[in-house]
ZAMARLO-232237 format. One record per atom (N, C-alpha, C, O): z, y, x; residue in three letters. Coordinates in steps of 0.1 Angstrom, whole numbers, plus 2048, in hexadecimal, padded with zeros to 3 digits. Last residue first. Example, Ala and Ser with C-alpha at 12.3 -4.5 7.8 and 13.67 -1.06 7.14 Angstrom:
<pts>
8477EA880SER/8477F5889SER/84F800881SER/85080B886SER/84E7C7884ALA/84E7D387BALA/84E7DF884ALA/8557DF88EALA/
</pts>
This chain:
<pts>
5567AE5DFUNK/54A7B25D6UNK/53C7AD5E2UNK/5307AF5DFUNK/5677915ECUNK/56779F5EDUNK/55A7A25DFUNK/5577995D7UNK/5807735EEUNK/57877C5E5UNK/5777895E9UNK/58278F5EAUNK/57A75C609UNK/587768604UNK/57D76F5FAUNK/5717705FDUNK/56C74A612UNK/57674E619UNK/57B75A614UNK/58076261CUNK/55D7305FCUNK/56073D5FCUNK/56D742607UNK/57873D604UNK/54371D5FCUNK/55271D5F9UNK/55372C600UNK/54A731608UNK/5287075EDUNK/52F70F5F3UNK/53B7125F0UNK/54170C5E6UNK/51A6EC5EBUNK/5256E95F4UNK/5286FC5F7UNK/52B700603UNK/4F46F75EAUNK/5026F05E8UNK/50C6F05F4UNK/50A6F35FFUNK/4D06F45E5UNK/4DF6FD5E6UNK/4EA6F55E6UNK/4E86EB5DFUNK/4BF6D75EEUNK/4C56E55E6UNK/4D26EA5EAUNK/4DA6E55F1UNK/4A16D45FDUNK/4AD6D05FFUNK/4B36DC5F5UNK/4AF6E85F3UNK/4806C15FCUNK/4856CD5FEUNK/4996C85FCUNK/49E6BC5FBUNK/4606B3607UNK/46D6B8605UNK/4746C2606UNK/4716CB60DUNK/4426B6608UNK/4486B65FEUNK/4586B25FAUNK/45C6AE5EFUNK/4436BF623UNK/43C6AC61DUNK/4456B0613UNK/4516AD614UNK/45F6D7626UNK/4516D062BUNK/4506C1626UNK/4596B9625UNK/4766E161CUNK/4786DB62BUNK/4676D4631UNK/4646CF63CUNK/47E6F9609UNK/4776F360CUNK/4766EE618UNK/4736F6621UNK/49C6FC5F3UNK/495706601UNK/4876F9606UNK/48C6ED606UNK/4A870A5D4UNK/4A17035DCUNK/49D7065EBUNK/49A7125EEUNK/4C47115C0UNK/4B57115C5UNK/4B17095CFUNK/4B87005D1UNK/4D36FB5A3UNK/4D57015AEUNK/4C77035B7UNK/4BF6FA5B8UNK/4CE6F158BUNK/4CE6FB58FUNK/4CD70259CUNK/4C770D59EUNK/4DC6D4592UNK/4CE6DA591UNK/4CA6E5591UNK/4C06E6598UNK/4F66DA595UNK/4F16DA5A1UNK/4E46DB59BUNK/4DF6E659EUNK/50F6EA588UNK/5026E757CUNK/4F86E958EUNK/4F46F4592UNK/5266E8596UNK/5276E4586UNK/5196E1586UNK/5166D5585UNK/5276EE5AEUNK/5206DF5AFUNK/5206DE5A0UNK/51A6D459BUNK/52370B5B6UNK/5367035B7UNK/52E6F35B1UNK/5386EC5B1UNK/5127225B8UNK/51071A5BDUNK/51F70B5BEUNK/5217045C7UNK/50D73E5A7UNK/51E7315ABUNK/5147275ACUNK/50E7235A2UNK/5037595B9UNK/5027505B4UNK/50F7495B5UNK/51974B5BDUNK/51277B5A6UNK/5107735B4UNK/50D7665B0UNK/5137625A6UNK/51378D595UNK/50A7945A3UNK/50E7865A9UNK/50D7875B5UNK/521784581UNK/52778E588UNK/520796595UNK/5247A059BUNK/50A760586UNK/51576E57BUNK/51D77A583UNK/52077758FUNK/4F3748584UNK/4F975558CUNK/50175E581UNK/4FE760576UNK/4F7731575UNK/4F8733584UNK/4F673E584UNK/50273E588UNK/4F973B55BUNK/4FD72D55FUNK/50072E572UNK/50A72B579UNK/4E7750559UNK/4F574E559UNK/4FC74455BUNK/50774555EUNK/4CC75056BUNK/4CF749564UNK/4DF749566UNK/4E574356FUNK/4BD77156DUNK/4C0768577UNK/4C876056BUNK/4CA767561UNK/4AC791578UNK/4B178956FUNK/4B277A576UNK/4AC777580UNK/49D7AC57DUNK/49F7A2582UNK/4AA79C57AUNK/4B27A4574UNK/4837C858AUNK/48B7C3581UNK/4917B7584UNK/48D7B4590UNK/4787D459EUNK/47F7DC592UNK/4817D9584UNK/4827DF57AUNK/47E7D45C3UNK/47F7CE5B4UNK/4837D45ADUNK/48E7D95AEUNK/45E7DE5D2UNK/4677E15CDUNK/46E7DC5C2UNK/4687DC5B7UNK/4507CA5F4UNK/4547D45E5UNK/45F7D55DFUNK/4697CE5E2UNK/43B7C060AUNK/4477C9607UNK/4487CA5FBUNK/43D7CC5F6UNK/42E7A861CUNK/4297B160EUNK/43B7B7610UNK/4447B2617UNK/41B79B633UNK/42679F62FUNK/4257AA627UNK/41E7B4629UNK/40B79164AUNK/40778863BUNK/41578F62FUNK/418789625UNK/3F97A865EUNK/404799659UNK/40379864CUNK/3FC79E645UNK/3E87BD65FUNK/3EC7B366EUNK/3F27A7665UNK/3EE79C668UNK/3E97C5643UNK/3D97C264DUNK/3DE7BB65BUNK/3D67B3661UNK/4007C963EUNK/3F77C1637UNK/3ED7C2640UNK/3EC7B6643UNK/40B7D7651UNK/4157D164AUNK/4087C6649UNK/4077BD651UNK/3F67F5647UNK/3F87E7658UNK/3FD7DF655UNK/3F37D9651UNK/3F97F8630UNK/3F17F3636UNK/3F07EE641UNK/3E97E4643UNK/4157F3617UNK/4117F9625UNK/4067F062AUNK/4077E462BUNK/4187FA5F7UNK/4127F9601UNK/4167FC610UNK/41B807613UNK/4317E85EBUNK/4307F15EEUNK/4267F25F6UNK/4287EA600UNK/42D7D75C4UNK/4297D55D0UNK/42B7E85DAUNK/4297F35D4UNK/44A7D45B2UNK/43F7DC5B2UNK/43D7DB5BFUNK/4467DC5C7UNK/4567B75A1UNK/4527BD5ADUNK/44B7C55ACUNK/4427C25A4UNK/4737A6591UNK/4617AC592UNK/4607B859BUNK/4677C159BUNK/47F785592UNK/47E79259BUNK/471799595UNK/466793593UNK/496768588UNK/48576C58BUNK/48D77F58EUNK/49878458EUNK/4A374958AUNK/4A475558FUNK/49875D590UNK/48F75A598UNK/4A572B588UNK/4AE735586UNK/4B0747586UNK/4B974F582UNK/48A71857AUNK/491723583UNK/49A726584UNK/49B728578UNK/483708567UNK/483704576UNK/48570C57FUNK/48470958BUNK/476723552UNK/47C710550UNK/47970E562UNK/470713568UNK/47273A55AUNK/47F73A55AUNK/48472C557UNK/490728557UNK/45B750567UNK/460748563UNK/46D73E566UNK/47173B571UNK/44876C561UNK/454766566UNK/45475A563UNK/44B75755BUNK/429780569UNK/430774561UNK/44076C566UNK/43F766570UNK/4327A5562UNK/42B79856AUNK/43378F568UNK/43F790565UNK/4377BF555UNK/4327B354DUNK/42B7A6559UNK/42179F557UNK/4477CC55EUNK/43A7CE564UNK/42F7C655CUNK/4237C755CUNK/45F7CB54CUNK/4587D8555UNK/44C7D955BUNK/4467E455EUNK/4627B0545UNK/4677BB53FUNK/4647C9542UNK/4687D253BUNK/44B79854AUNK/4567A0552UNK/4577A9549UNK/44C7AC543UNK/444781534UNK/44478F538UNK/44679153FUNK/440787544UNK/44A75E53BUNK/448767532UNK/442775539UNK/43B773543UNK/43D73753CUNK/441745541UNK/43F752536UNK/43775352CUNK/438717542UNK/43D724537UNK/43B730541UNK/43773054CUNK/420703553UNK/42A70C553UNK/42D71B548UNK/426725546UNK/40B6EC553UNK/4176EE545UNK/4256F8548UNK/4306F7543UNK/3FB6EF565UNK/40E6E3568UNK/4116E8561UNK/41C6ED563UNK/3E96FC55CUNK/3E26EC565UNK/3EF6EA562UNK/3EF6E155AUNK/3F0714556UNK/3EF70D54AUNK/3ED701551UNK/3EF6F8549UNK/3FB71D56FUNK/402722563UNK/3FE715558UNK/40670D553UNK/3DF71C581UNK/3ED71357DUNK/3FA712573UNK/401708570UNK/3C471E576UNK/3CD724571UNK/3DA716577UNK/3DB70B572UNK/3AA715595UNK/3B3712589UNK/3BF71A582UNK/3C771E58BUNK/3A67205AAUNK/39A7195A7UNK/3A071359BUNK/39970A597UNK/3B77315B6UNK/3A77365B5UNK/39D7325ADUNK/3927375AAUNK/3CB7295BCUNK/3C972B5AFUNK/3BB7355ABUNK/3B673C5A2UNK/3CC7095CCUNK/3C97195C9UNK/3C671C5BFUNK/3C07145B7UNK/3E76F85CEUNK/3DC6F75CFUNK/3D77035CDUNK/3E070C5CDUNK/4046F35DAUNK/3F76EB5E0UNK/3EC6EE5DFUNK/3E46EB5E8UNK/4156FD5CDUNK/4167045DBUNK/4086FD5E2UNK/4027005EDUNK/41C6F75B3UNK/4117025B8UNK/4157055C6UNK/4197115C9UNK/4286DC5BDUNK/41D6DD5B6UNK/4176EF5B6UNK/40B6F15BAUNK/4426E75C4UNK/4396E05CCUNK/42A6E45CBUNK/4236EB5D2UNK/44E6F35B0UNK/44C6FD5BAUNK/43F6F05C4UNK/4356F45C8UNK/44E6DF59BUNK/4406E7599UNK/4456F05A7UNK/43D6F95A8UNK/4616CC5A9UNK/4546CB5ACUNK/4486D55A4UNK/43C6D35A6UNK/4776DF5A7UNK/46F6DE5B4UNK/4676D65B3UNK/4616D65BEUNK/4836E658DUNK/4766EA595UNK/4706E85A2UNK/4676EE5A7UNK/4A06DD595UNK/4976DB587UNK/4876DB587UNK/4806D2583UNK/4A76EA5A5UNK/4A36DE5ACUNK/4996DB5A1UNK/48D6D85A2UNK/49270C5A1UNK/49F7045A8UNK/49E6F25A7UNK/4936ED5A9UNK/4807275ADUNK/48271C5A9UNK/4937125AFUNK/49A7125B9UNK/4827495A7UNK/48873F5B3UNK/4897325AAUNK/4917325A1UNK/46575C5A6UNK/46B7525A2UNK/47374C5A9UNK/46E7465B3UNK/45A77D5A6UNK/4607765B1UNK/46976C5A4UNK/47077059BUNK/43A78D59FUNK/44878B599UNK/44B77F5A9UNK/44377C5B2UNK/4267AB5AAUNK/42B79C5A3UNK/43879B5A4UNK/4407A45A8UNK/40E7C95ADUNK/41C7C05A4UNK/41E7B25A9UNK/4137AD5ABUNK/3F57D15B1UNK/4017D35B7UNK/40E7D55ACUNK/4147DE5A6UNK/3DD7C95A2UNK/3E97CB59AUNK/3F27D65A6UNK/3F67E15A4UNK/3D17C15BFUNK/3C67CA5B1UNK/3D37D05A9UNK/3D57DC5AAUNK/3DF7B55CFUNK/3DF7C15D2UNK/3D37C55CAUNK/3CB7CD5D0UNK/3E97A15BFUNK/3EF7AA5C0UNK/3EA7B65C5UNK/3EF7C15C2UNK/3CD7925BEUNK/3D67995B2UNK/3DB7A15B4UNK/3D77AB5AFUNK/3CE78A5D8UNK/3C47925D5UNK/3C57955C3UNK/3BD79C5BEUNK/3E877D5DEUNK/3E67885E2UNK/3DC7905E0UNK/3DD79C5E4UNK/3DE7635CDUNK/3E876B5CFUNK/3E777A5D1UNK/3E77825C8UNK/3CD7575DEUNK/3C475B5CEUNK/3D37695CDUNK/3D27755CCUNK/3CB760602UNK/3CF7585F4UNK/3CB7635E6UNK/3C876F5E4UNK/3C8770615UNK/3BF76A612UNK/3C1761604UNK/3B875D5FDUNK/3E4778622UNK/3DD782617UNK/3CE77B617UNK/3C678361AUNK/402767615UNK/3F776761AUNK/3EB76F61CUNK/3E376A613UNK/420777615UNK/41576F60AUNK/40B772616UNK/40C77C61DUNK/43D77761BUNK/433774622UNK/427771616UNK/428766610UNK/45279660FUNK/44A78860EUNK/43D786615UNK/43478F616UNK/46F7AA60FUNK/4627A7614UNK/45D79A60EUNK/466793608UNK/47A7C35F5UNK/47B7B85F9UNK/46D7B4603UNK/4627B9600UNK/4937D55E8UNK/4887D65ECUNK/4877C95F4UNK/4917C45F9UNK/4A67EF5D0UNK/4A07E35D9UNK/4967DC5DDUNK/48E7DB5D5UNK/4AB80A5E1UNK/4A78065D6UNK/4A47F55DBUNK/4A07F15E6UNK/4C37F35F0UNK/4C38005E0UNK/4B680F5E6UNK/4B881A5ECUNK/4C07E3600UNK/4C37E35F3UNK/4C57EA5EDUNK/4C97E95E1UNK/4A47D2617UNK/4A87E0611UNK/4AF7DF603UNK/4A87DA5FAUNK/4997BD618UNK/4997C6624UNK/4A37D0621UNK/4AA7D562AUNK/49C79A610UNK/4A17A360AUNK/4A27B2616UNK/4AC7B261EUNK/482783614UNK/48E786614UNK/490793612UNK/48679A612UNK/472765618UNK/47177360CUNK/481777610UNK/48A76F610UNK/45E74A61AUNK/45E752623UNK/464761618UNK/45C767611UNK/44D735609UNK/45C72F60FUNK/461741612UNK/46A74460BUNK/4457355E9UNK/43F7375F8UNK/4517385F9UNK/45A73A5F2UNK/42772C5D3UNK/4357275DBUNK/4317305E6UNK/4277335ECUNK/41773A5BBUNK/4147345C5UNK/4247365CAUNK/42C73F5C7UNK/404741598UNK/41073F5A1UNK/40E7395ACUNK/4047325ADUNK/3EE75C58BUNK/3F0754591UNK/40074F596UNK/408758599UNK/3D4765574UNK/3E3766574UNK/3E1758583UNK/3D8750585UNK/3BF77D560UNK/3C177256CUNK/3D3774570UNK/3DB77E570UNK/3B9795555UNK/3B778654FUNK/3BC777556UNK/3BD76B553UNK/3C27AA569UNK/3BE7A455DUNK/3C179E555UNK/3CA79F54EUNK/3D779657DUNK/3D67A357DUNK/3C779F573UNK/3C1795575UNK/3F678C58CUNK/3EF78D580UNK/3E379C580UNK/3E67A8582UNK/40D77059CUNK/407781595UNK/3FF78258EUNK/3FF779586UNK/42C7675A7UNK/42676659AUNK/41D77459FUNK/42277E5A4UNK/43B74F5BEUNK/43675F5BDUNK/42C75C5B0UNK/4267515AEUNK/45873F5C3UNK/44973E5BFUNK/44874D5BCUNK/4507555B8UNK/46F7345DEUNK/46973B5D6UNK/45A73B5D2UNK/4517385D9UNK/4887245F4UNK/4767235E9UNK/4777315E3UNK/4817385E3UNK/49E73D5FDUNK/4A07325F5UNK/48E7365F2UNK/4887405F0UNK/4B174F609UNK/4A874860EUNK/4A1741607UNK/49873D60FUNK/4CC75C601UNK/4CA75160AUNK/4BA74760DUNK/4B973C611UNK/4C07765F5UNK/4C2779602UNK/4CC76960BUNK/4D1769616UNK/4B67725DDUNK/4AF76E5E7UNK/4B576E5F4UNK/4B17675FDUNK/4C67805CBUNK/4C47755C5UNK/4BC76E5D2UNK/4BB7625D0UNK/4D47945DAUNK/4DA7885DDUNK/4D377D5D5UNK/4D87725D5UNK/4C47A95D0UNK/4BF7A75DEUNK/4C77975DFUNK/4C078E5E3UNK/4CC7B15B9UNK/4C17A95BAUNK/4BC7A75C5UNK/4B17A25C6UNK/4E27C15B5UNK/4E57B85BAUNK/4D87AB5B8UNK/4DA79F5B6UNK/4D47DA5ABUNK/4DE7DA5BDUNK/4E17CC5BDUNK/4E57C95C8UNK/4CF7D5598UNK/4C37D459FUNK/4CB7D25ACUNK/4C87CB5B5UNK/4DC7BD583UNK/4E17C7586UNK/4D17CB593UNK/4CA7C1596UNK/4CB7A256DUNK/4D37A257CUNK/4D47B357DUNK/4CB7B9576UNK/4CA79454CUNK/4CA7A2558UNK/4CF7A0565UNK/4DA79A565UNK/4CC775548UNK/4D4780548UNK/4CE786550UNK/4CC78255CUNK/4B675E535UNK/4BA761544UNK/4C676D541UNK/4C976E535UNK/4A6755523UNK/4B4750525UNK/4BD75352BUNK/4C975052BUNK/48E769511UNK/49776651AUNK/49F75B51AUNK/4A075750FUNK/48276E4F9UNK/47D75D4FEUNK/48875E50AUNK/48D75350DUNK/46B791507UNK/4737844FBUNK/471778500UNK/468774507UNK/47B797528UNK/47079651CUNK/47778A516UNK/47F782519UNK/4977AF521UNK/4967A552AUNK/48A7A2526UNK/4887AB51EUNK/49F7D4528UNK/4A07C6524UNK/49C7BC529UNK/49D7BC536UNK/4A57E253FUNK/4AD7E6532UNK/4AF7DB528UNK/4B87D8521UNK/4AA7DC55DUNK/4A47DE556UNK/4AA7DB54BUNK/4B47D354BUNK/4C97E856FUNK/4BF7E156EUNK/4B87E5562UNK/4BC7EF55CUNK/4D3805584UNK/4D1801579UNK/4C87F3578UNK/4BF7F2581UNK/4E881659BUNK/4DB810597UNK/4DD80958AUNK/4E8807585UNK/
</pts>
């Protein structure tokens, strides 16, 4: 497999390999979902995302299907996947509160963002480590009984400082960085303290 060829202008991030875009999620960690469809752009938090399938790769999420969210995505069928890290945990807070039905949050919390490189949905990369772009997979039961979206990642990038070779270093050098998991009342707890029982791929 292959990752995407470039990055959008303004990067900092490094390509992630696509076989190895399942480990940017597969501990769990906050995440913010980005979409877009026209003129209209949205971000929103969500605890709930994990990795089903790796090559091609592919991923579940709980998004809501009543949110401003999911009624982009499924006009576009696209968005991006942001993993905020401690740096960001209060804009992961801050758009998890309010709707974006009734405001641009992108521009209400002074959030940057760029391209995605293939789909063009918004990434972003001040308070993250790690972003994803998604092509939405339909399935209609899936979505009509639960709140659970599928898709495909076809692109993905990640901040060299913490992730290199396909794997995060979580080793306490650069702890802000490190992601996030959300515990509820506006706490949350970060990554740390890992150690290794023997080096494999």
């Amino acid at each position: 497999m292959t990752t995407a060829s470039a990055l959008p202008v303004g990067s900092r991030f490094a390509p992630v390999a696509l076989e190895h875009a399942s480990r940017l999620l597969n501990h769990g960690p906050t995440i913010m979902v980005t979409s877009t469809s026209g003129e209209r752009r949205n971000v929103m938090s969500a605890a709930w995302s994990t990795p089903v399938e790796f090559v091609p790769p592919r991923l579940a999420v709980v998004i809501d299907k009543n949110t401003f969210t999911k009624s982009l995505i499924d006009a576009s069928g696209k968005f991006g996947i942001c993993v905020p890290n401690v740096e960001g945990a209060k804009m992961a807070r801050d758009v998890g509160v309010v709707s974006g039905h009734d405001e641009d949050k992108f521009a209400t919390y002074g959030i940057a963002s760029l391209a995605g490189p293939v789909l063009g949905v918004p990434v972003i990369e001040t308070g993250c480590s790690a972003w994803l772009e998604c092509r939405l997979i339909p399935e209609a039961h899936s979505e009509d009984a639960y709140d659970t979206c599928f898709c495909e990642v076809v692109s993905a990038a990640a901040d060299p400082a913490i992730f290199r070779d396909g794997h995060w270093q979580f080793d306490g050098s650069r702890p802000t960085l490190h992601t996030i998991h959300y515990l509820g009342g506006g706490n949350f707890v970060s990554v740390g303290n890992a150690f290794s029982v023997g080096a494999i791929d």
